[in-house]
C-alpha positions as CSV (number, residue, x, y, z in Angstrom):
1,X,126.1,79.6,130.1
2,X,124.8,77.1,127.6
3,X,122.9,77.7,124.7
4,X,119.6,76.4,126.3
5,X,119.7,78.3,129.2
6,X,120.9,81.1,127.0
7,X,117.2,80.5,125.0
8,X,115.8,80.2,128.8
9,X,117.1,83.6,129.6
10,X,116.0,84.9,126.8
11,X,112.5,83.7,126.5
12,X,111.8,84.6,130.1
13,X,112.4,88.3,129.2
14,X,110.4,88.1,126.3
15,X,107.6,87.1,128.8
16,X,108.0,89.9,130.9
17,X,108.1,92.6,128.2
18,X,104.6,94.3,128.0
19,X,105.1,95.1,124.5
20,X,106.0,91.0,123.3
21,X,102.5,90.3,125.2
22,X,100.5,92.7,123.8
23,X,100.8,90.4,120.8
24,X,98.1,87.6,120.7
25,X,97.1,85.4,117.3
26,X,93.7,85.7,116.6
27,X,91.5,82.6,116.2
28,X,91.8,82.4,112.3
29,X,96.2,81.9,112.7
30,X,95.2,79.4,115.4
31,X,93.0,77.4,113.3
32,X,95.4,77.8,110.0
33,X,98.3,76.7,112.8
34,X,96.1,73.7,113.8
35,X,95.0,72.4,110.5
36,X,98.4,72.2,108.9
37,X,100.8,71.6,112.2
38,X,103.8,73.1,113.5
39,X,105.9,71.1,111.4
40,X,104.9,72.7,108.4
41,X,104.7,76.4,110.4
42,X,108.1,76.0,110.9
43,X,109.2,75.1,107.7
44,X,107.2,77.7,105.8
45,X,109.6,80.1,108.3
46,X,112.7,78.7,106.8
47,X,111.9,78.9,103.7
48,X,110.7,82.6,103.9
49,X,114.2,83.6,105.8
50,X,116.1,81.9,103.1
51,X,114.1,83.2,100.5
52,X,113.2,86.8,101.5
53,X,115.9,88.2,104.1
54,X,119.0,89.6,102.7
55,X,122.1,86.8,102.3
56,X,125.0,87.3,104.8
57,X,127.3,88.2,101.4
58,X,126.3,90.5,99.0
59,X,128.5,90.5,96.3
60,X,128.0,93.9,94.6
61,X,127.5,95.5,98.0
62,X,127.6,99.0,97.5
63,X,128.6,99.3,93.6
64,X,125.0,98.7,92.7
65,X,123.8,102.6,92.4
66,X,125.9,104.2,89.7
67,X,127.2,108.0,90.8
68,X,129.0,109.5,88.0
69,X,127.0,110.3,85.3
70,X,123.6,108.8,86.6
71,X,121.2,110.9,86.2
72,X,119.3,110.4,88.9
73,X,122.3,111.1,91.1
74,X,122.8,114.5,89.5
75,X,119.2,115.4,89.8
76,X,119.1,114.3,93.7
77,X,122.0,116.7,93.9
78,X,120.7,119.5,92.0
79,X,117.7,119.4,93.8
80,X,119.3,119.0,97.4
81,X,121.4,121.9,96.2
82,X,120.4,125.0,98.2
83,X,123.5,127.3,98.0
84,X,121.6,129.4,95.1
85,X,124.8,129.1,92.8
Protein backbone atom coordinates (compact mmCIF):
# COMPACT_ATOMS: atom_id res chain seq x y z
CA UNK A 1 0.00 0.00 0.00
CA UNK A 2 1.41 3.49 -0.68
CA UNK A 3 1.44 6.27 1.53
CA UNK A 4 -1.44 8.00 -0.38
CA UNK A 5 -3.66 5.46 -0.47
CA UNK A 6 -2.57 4.77 3.12
CA UNK A 7 -3.94 8.70 3.71
CA UNK A 8 -7.02 7.53 1.41
CA UNK A 9 -7.82 4.73 3.71
CA UNK A 10 -7.50 6.61 6.44
CA UNK A 11 -9.42 9.63 5.66
CA UNK A 12 -12.37 7.55 4.44
CA UNK A 13 -12.70 6.15 7.94
CA UNK A 14 -12.51 9.33 9.49
CA UNK A 15 -15.58 10.14 7.34
CA UNK A 16 -17.48 7.45 8.44
CA UNK A 17 -16.83 7.81 12.19
CA UNK A 18 -19.96 9.59 13.76
CA UNK A 19 -17.83 11.03 16.40
CA UNK A 20 -15.04 12.82 13.68
CA UNK A 21 -18.49 14.36 12.10
CA UNK A 22 -20.00 15.51 14.93
CA UNK A 23 -17.21 18.20 14.70
CA UNK A 24 -18.11 21.24 12.53
CA UNK A 25 -16.13 24.91 12.64
CA UNK A 26 -18.32 27.48 13.39
CA UNK A 27 -18.56 30.52 11.08
CA UNK A 28 -16.04 32.69 13.08
CA UNK A 29 -12.88 29.71 12.30
CA UNK A 30 -14.23 29.85 8.74
CA UNK A 31 -13.90 33.46 8.30
CA UNK A 32 -10.39 33.59 10.45
CA UNK A 33 -9.54 30.46 7.92
CA UNK A 34 -10.55 32.64 4.98
CA UNK A 35 -9.05 35.92 5.75
CA UNK A 36 -5.49 34.64 6.39
CA UNK A 37 -5.47 31.32 4.00
CA UNK A 38 -4.54 27.85 4.45
CA UNK A 39 -1.02 28.56 3.86
CA UNK A 40 -0.61 30.32 6.87
CA UNK A 41 -3.30 27.69 8.92
CA UNK A 42 -0.95 25.25 8.21
CA UNK A 43 2.03 26.76 9.20
CA UNK A 44 0.71 28.20 12.43
CA UNK A 45 0.13 24.06 13.05
CA UNK A 46 3.82 23.46 12.65
CA UNK A 47 4.95 25.78 14.51
CA UNK A 48 2.56 24.85 17.50
CA UNK A 49 3.63 20.96 17.22
CA UNK A 50 7.22 22.00 17.19
CA UNK A 51 6.75 24.32 19.85
CA UNK A 52 4.19 22.88 22.33
CA UNK A 53 4.21 18.88 21.88
CA UNK A 54 6.76 16.97 23.79
CA UNK A 55 10.30 16.31 21.65
CA UNK A 56 10.82 12.61 20.54
CA UNK A 57 14.15 12.78 23.16
CA UNK A 58 13.93 13.83 26.45
CA UNK A 59 17.08 14.03 27.87
CA UNK A 60 16.40 13.93 31.62
CA UNK A 61 13.56 11.57 31.12
CA UNK A 62 12.60 10.29 34.34
CA UNK A 63 15.47 11.78 36.70
CA UNK A 64 13.54 15.08 36.78
CA UNK A 65 11.40 14.32 40.23
CA UNK A 66 13.87 13.92 43.00
CA UNK A 67 12.84 10.76 45.52
CA UNK A 68 15.23 10.60 48.29
CA UNK A 69 14.96 13.24 50.50
CA UNK A 70 12.32 15.37 48.63
CA UNK A 71 9.92 16.33 50.62
CA UNK A 72 7.30 16.22 48.71
CA UNK A 73 7.94 12.50 47.99
CA UNK A 74 7.99 11.72 51.68
CA UNK A 75 4.80 13.63 52.37
CA UNK A 76 2.91 11.86 49.28
CA UNK A 77 4.05 8.67 51.02
CA UNK A 78 3.13 9.53 54.49
CA UNK A 79 -0.08 10.54 53.43
CA UNK A 80 -0.77 7.42 51.06
CA UNK A 81 0.39 5.50 54.03
CA UNK A 82 -2.60 3.67 55.52
CA UNK A 83 -1.08 0.76 57.54
CA UNK A 84 -1.54 2.84 60.93
CA UNK A 85 2.18 2.19 61.93
Amino acid sequence: MTKDEWYKQLFEHLEASRFRSSFHLKQKNIDYINVKGLDVIRQHAQDFIAKREAPAFIPKDGKQTPTQGCTMSSGHRLCTDRSGA
